[in-house]
Predicted model as a PDB file, atoms N, CA, C, CB and O in Angstrom, pLDDT in the B-factor column:
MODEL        1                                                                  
ATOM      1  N   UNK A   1     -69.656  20.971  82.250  1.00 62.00           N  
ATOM      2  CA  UNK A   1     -70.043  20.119  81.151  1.00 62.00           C  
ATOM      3  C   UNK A   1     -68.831  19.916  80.240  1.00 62.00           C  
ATOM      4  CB  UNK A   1     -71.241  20.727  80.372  1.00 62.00           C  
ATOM      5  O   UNK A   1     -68.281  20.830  79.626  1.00 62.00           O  
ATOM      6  N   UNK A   2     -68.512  18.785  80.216  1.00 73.00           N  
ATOM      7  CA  UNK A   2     -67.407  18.136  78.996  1.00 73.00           C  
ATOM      8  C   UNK A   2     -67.826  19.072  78.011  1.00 73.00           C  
ATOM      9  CB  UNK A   2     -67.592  16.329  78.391  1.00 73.00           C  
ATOM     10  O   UNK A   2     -68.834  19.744  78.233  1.00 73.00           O  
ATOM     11  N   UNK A   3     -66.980  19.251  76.607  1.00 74.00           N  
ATOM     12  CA  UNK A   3     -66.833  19.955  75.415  1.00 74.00           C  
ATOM     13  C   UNK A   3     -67.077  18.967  74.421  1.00 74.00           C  
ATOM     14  CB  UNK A   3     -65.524  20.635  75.261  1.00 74.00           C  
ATOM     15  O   UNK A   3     -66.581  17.951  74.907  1.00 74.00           O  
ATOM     16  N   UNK A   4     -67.572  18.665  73.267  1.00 81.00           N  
ATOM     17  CA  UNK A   4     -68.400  17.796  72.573  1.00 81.00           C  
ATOM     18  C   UNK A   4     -66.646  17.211  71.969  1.00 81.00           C  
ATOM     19  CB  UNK A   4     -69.888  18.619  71.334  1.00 81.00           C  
ATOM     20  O   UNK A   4     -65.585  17.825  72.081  1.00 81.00           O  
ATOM     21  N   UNK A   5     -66.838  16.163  71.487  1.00 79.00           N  
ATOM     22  CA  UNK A   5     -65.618  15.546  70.939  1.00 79.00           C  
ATOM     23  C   UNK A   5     -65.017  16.424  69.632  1.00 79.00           C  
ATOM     24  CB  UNK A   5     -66.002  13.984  70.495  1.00 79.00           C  
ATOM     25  O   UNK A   5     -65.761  16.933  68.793  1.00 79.00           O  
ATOM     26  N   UNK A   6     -63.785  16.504  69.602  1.00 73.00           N  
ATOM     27  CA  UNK A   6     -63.074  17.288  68.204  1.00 73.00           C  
ATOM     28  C   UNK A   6     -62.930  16.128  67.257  1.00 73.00           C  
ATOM     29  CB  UNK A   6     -61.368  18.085  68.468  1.00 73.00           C  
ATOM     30  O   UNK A   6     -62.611  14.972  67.535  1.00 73.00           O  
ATOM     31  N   UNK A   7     -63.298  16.776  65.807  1.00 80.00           N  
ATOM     32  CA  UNK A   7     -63.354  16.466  64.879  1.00 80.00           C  
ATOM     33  C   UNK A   7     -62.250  16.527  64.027  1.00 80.00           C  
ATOM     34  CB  UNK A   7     -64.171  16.881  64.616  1.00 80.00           C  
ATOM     35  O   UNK A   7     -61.917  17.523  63.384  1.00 80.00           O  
ATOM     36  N   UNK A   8     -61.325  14.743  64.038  1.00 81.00           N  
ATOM     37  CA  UNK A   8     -60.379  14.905  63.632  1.00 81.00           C  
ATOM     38  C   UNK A   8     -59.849  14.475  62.451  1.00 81.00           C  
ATOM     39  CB  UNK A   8     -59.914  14.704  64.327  1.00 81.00           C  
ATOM     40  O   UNK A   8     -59.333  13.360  62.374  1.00 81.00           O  
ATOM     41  N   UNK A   9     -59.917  15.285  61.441  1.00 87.00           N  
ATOM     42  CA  UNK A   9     -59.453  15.416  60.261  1.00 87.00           C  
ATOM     43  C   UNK A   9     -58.200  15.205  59.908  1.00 87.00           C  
ATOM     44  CB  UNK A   9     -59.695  16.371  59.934  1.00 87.00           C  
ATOM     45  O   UNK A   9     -57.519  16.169  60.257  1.00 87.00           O  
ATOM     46  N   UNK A  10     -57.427  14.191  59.248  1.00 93.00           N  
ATOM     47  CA  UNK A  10     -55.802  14.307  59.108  1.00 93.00           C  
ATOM     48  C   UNK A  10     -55.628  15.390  57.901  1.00 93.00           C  
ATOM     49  CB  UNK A  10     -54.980  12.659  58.667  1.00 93.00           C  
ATOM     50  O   UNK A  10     -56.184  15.942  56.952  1.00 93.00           O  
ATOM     51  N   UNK A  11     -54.286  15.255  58.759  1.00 94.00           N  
ATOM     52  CA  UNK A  11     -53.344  16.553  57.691  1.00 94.00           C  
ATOM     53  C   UNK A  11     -54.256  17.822  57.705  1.00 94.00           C  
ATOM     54  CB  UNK A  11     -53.116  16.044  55.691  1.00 94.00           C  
ATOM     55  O   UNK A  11     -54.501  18.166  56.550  1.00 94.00           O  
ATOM     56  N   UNK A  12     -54.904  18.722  58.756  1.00 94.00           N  
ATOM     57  CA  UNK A  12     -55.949  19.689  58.640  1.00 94.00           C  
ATOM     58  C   UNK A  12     -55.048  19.964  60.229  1.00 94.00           C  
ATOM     59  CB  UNK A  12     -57.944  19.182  58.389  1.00 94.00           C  
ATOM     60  O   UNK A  12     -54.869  19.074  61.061  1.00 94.00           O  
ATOM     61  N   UNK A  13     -54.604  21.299  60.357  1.00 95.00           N  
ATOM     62  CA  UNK A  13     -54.205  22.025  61.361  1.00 95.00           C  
ATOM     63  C   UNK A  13     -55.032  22.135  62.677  1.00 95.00           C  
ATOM     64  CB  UNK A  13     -54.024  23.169  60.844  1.00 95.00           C  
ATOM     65  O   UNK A  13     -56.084  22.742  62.474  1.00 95.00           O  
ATOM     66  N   UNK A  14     -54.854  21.690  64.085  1.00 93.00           N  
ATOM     67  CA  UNK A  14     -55.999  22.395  65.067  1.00 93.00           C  
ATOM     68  C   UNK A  14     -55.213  23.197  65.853  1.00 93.00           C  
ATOM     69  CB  UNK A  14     -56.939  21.388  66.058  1.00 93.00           C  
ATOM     70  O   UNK A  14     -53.984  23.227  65.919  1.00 93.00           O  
ATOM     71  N   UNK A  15     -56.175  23.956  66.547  1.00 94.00           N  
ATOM     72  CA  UNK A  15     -55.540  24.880  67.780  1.00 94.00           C  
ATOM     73  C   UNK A  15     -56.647  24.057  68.794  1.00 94.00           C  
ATOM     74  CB  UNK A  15     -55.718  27.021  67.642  1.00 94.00           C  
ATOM     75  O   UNK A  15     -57.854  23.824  68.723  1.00 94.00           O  
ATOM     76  N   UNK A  16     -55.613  23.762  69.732  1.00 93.00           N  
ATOM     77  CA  UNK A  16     -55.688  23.206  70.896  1.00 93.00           C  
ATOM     78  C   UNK A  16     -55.261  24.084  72.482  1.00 93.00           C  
ATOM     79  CB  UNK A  16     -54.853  22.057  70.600  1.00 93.00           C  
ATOM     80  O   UNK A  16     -54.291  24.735  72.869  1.00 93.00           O  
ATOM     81  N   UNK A  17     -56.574  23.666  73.069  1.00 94.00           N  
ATOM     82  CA  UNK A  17     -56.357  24.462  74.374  1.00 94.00           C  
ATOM     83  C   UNK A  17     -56.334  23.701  75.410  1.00 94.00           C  
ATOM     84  CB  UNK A  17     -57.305  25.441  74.663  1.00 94.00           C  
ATOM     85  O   UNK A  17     -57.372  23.045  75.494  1.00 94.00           O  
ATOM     86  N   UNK A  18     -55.609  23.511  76.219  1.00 93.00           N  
ATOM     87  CA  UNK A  18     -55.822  22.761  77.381  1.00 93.00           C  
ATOM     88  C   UNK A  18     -55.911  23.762  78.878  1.00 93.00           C  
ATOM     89  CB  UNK A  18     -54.564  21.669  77.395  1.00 93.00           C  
ATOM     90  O   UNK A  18     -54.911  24.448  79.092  1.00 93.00           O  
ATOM     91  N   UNK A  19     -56.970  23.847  79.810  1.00 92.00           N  
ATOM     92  CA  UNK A  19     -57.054  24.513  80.793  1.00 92.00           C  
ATOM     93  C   UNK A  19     -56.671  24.017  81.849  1.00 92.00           C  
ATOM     94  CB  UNK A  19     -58.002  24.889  80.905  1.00 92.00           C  
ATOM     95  O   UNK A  19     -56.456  22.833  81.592  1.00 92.00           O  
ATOM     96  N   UNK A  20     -56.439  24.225  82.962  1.00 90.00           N  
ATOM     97  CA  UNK A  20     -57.020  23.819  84.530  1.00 90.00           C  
ATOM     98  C   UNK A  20     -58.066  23.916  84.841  1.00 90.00           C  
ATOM     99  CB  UNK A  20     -56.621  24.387  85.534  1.00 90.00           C  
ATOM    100  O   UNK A  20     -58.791  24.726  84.264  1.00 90.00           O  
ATOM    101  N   UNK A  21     -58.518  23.162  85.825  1.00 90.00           N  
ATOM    102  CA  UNK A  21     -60.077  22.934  86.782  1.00 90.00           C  
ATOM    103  C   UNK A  21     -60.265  24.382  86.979  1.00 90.00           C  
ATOM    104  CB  UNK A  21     -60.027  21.947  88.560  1.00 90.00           C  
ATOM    105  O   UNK A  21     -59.326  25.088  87.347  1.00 90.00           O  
ATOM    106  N   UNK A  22     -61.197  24.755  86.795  1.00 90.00           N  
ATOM    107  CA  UNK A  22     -61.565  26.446  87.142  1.00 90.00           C  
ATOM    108  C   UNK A  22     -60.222  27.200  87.439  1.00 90.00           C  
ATOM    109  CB  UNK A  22     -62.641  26.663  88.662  1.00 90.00           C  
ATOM    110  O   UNK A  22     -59.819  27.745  88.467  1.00 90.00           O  
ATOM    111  N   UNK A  23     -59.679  27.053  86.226  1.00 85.00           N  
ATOM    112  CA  UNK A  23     -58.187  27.897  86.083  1.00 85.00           C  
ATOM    113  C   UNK A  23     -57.752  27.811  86.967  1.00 85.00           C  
ATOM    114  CB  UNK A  23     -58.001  29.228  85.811  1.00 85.00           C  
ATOM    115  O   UNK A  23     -57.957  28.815  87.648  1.00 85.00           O  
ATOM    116  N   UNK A  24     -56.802  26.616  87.751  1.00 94.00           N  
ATOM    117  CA  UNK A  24     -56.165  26.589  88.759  1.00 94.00           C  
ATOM    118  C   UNK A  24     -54.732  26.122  87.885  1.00 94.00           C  
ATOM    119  CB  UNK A  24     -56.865  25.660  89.955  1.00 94.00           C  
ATOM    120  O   UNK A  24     -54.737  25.737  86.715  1.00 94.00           O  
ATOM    121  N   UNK A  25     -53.565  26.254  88.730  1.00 95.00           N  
ATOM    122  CA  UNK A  25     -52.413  26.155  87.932  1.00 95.00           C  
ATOM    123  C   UNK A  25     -52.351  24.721  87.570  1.00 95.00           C  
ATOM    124  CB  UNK A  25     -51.146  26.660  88.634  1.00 95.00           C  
ATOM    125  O   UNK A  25     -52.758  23.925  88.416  1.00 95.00           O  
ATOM    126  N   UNK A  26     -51.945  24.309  86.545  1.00 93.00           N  
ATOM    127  CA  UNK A  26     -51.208  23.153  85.898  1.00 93.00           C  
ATOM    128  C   UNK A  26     -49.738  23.261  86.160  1.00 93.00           C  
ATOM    129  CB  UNK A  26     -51.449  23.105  84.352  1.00 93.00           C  
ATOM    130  O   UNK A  26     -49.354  22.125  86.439  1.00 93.00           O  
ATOM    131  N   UNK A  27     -48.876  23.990  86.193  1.00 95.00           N  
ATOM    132  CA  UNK A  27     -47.420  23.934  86.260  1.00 95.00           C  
ATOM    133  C   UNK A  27     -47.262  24.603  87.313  1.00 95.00           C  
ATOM    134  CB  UNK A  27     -46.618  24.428  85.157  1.00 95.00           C  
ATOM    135  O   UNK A  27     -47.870  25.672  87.377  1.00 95.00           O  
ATOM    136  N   UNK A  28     -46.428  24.200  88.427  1.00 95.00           N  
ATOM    137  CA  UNK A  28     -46.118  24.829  89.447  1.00 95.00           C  
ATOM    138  C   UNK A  28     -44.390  24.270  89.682  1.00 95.00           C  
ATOM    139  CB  UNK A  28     -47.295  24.504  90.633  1.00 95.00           C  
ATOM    140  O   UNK A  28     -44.192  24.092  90.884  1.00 95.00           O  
ATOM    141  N   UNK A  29     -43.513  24.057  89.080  1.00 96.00           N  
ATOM    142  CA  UNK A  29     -42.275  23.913  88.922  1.00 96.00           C  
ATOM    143  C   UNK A  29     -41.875  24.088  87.563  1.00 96.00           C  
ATOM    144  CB  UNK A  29     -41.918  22.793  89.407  1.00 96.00           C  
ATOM    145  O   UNK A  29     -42.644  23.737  86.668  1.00 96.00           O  
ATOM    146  N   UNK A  30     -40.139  24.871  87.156  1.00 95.00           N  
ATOM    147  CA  UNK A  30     -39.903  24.403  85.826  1.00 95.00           C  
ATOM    148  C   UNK A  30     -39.706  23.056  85.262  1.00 95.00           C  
ATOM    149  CB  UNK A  30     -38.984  24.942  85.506  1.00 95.00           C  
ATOM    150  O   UNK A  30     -39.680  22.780  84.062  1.00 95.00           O  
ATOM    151  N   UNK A  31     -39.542  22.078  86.462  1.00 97.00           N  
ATOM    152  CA  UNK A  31     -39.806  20.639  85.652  1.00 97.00           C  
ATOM    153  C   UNK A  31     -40.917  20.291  85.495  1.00 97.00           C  
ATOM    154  CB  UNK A  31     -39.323  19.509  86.155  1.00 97.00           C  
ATOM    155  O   UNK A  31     -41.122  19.147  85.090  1.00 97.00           O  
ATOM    156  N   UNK A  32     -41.974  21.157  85.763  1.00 96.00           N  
ATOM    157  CA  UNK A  32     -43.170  20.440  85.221  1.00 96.00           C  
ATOM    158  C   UNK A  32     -43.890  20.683  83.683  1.00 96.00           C  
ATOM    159  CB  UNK A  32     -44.179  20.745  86.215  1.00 96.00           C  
ATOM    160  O   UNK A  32     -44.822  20.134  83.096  1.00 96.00           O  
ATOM    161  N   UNK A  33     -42.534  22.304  83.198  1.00 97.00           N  
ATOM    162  CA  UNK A  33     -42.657  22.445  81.597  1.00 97.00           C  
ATOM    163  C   UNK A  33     -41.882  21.375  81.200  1.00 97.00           C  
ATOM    164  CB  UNK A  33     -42.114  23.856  80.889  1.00 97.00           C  
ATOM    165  O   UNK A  33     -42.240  20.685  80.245  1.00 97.00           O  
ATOM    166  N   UNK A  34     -40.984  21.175  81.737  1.00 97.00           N  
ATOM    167  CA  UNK A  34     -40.168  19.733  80.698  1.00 97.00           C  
ATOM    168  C   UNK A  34     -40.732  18.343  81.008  1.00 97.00           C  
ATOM    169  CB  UNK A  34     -38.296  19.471  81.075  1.00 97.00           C  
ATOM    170  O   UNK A  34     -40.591  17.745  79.942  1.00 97.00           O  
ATOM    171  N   UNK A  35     -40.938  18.037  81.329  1.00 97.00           N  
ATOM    172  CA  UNK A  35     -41.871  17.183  81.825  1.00 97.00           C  
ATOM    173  C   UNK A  35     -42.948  16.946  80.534  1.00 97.00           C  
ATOM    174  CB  UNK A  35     -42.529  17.840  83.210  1.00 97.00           C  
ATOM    175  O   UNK A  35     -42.787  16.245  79.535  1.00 97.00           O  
ATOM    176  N   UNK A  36     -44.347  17.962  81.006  1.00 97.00           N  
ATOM    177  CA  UNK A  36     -44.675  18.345  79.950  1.00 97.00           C  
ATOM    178  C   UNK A  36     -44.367  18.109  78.255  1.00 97.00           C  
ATOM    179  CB  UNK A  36     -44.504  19.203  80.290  1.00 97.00           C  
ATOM    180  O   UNK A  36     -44.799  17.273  77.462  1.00 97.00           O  
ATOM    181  N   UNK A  37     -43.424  19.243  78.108  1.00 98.00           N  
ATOM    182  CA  UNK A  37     -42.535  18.706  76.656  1.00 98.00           C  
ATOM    183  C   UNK A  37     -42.071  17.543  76.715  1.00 98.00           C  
ATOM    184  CB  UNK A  37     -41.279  19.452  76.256  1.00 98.00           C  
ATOM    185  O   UNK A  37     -42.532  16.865  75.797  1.00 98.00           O  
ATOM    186  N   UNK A  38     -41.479  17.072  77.264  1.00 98.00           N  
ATOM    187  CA  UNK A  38     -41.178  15.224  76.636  1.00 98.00           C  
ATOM    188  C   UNK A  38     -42.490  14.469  76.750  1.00 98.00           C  
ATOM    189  CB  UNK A  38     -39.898  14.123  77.763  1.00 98.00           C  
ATOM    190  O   UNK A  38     -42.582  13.592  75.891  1.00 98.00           O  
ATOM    191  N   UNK A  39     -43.434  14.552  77.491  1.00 98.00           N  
ATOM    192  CA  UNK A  39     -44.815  13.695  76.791  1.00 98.00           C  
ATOM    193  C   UNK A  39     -45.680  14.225  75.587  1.00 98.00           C  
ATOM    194  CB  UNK A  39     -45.950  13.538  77.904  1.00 98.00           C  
ATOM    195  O   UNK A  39     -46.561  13.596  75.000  1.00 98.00           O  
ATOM    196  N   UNK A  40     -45.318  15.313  75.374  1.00 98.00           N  
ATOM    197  CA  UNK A  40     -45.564  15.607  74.249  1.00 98.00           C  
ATOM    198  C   UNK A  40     -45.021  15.449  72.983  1.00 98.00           C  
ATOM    199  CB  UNK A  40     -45.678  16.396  74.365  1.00 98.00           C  
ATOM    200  O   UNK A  40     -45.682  15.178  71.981  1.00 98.00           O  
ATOM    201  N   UNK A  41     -43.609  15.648  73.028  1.00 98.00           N  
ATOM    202  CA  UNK A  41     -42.849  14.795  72.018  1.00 98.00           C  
ATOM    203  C   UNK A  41     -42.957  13.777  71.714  1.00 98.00           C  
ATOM    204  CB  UNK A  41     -41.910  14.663  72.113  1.00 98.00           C  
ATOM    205  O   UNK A  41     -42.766  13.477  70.535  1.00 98.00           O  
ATOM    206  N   UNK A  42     -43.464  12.402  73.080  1.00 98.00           N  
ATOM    207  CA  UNK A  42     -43.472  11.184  72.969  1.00 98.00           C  
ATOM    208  C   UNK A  42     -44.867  10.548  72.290  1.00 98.00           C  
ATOM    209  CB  UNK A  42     -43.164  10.749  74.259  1.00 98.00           C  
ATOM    210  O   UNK A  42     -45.177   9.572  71.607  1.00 98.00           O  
ATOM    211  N   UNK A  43     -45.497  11.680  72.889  1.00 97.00           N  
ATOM    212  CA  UNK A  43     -47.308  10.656  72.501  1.00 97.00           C  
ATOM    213  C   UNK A  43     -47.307  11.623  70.831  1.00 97.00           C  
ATOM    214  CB  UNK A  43     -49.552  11.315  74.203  1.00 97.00           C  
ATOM    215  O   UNK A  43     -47.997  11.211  69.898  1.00 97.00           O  
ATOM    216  N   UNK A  44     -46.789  12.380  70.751  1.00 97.00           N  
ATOM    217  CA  UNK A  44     -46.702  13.101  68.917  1.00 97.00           C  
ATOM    218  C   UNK A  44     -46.247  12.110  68.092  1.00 97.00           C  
ATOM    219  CB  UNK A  44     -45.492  14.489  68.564  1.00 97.00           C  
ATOM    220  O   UNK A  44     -47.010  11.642  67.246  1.00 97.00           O  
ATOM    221  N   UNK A  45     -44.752  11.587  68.240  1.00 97.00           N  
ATOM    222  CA  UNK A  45     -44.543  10.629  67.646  1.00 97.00           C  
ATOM    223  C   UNK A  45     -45.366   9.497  67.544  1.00 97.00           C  
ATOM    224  CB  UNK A  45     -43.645  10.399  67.961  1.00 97.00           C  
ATOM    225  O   UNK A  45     -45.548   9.094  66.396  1.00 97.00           O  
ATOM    226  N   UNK A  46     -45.881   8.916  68.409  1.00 96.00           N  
ATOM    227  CA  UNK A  46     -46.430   7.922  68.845  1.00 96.00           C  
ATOM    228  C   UNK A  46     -47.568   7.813  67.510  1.00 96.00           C  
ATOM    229  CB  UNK A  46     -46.927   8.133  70.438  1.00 96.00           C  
ATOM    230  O   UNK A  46     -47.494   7.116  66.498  1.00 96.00           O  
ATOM    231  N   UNK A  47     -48.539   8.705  67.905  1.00 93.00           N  
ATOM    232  CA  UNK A  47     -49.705   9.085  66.890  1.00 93.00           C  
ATOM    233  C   UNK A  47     -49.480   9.981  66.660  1.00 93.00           C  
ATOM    234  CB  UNK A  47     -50.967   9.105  67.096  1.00 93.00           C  
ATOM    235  O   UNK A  47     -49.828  10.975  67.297  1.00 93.00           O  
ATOM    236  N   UNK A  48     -48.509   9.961  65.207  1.00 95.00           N  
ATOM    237  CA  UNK A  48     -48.059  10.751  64.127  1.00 95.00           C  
ATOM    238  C   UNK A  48     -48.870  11.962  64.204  1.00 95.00           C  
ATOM    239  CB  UNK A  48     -48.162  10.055  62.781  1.00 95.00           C  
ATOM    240  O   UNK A  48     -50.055  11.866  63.884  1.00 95.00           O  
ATOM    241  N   UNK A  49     -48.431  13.019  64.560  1.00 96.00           N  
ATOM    242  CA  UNK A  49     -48.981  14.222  65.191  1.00 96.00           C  
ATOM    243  C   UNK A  49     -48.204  15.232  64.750  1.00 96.00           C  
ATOM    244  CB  UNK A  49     -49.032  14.216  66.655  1.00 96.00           C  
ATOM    245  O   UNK A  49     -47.121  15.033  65.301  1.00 96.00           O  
ATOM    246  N   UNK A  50     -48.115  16.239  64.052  1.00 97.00           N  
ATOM    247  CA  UNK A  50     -47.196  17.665  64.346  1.00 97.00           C  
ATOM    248  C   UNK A  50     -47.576  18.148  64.799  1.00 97.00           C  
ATOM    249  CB  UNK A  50     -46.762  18.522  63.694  1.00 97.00           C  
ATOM    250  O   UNK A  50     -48.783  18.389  64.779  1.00 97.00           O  
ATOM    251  N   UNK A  51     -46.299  18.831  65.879  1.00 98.00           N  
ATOM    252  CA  UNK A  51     -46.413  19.733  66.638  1.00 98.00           C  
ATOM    253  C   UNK A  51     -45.990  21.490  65.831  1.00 98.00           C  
ATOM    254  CB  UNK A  51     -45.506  19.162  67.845  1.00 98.00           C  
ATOM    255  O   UNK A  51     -44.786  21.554  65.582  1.00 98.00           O  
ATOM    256  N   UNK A  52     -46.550  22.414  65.552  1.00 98.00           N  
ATOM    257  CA  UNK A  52     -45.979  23.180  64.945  1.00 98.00           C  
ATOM    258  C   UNK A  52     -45.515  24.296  65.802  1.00 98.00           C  
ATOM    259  CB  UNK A  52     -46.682  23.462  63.972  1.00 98.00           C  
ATOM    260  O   UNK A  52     -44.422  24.847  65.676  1.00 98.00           O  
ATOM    261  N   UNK A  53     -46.706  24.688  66.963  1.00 98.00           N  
ATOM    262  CA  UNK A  53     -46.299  25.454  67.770  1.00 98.00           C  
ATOM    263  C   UNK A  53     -46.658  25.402  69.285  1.00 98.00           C  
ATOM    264  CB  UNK A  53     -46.574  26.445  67.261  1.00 98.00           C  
ATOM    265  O   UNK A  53     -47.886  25.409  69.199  1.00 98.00           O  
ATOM    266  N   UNK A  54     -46.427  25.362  70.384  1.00 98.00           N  
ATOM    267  CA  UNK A  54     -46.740  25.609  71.696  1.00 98.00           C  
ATOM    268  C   UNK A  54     -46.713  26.498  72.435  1.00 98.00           C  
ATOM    269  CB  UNK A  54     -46.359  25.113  72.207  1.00 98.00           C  
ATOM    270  O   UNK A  54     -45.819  27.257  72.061  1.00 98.00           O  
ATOM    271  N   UNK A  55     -47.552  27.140  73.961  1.00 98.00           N  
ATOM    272  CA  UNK A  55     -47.457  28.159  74.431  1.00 98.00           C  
ATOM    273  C   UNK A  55     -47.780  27.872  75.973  1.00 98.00           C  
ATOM    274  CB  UNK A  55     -48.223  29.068  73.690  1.00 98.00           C  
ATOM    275  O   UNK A  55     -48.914  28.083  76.402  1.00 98.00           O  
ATOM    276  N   UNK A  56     -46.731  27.373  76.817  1.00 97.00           N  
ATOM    277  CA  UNK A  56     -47.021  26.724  77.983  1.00 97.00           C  
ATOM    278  C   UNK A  56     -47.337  27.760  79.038  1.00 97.00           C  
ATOM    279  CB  UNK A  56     -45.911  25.832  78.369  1.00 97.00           C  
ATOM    280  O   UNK A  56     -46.255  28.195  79.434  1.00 97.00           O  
ATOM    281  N   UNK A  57     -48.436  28.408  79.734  1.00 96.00           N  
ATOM    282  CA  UNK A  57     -48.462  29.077  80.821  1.00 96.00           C  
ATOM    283  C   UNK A  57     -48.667  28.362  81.759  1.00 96.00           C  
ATOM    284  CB  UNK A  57     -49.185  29.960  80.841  1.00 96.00           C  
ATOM    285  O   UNK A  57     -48.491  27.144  81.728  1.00 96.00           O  
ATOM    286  N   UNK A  58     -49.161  29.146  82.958  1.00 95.00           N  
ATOM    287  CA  UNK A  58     -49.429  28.675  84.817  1.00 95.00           C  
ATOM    288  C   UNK A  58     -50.134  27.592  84.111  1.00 95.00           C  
ATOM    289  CB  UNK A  58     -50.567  29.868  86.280  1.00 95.00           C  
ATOM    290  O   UNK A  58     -49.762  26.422  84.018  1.00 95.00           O  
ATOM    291  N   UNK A  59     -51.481  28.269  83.497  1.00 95.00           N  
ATOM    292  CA  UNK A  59     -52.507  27.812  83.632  1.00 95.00           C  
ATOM    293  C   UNK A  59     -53.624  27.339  82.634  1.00 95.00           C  
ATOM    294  CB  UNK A  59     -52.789  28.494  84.263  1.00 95.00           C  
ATOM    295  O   UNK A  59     -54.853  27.282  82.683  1.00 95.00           O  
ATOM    296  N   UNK A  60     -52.400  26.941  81.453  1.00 95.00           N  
ATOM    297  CA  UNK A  60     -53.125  26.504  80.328  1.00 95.00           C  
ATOM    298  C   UNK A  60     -52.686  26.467  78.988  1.00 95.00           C  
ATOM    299  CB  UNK A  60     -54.092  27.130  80.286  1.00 95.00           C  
ATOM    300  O   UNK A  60     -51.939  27.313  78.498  1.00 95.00           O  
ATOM    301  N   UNK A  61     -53.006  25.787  78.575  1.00 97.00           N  
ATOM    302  CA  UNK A  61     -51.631  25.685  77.286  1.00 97.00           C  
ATOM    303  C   UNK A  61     -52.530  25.611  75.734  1.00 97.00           C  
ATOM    304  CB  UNK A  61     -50.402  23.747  77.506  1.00 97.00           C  
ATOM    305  O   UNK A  61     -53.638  25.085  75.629  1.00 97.00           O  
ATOM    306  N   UNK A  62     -51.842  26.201  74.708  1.00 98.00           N  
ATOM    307  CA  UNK A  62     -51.690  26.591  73.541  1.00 98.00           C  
ATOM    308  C   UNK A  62     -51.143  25.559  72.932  1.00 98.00           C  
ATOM    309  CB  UNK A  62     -51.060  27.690  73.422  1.00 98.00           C  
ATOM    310  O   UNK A  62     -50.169  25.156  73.568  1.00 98.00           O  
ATOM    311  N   UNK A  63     -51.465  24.635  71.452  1.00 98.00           N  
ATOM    312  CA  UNK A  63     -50.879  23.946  70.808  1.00 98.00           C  
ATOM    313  C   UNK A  63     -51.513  23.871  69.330  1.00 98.00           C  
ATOM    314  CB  UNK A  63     -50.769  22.853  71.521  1.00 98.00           C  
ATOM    315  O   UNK A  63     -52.718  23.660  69.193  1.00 98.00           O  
ATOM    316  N   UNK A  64     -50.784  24.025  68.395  1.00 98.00           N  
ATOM    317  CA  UNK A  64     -51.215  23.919  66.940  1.00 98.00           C  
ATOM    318  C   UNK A  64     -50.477  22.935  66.722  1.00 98.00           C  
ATOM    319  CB  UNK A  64     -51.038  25.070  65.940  1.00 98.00           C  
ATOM    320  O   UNK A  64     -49.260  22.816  66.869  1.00 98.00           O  
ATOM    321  N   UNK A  65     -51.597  21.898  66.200  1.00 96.00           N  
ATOM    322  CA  UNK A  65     -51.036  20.498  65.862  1.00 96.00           C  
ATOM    323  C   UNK A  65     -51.604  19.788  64.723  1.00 96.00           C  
ATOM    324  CB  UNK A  65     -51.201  19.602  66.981  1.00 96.00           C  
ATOM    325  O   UNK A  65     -52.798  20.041  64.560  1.00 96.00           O  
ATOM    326  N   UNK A  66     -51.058  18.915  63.830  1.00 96.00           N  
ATOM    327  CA  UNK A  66     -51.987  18.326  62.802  1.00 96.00           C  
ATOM    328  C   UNK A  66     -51.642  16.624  62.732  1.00 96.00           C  
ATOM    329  CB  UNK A  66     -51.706  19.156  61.217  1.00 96.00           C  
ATOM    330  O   UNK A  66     -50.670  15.929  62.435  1.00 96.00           O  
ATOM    331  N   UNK A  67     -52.910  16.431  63.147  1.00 95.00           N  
ATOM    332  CA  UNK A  67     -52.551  14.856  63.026  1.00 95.00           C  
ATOM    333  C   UNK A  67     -52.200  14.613  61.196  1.00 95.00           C  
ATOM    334  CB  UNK A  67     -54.197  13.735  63.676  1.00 95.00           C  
ATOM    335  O   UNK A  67     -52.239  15.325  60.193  1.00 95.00           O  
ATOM    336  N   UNK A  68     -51.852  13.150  61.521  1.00 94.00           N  
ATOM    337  CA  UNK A  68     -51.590  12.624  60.064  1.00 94.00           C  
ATOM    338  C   UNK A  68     -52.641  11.535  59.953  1.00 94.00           C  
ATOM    339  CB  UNK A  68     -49.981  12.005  59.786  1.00 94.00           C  
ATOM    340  O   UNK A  68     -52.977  11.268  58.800  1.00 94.00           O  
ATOM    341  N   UNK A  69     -53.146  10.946  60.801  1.00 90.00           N  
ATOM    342  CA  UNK A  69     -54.141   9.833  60.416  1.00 90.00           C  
ATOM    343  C   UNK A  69     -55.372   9.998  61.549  1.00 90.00           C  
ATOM    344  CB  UNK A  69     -53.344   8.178  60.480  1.00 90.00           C  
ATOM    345  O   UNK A  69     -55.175  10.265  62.734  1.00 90.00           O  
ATOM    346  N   UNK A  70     -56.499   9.813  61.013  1.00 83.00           N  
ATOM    347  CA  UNK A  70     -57.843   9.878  61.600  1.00 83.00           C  
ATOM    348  C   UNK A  70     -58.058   8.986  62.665  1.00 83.00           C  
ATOM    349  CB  UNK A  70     -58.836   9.636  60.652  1.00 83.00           C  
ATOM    350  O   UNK A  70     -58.772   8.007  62.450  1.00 83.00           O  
ATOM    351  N   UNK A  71     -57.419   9.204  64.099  1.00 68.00           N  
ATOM    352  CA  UNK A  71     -57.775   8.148  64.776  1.00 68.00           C  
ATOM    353  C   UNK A  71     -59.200   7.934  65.275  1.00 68.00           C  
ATOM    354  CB  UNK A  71     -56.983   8.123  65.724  1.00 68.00           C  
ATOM    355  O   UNK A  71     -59.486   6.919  65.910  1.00 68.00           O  
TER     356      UNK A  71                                                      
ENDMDL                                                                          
END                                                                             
């Protein structure tokens, strides 16, 4: 079952989790952390987003981020 939509508040901090399909790996090369990091840099800027912190594993990733405008 999908997770109900996040409630997005600007300028209000979230912690963000992103998983794999029944914890299967997401990254299976180191270019697939950089990779990774530059679409994240790109779509942040994009929709004015901070990034404050990240935590890239196999199999699921960590991000504290605060939008700036309520999309």
């Amino acid at each position: 079952m999908a997770r109900l939509p996040r409630l997005n508040l600007p300028d209000i901090p979230q912690h963000v989790v992103q998983r794999g399909n029944n914890r299967q790996v997401c990254f299976f090369a180191e270019q697939d952390y950089c990779v990774y990091l530059d679409k994240l840099k790109e779509y942040a800027k994009r929709y004015k987003v901070d990034v404050h912190a990240f935590v890239l594993m196999t199999n699921h990733v960590h991000l504290l981020l605060t939008p700036s405008t309520a999309l």
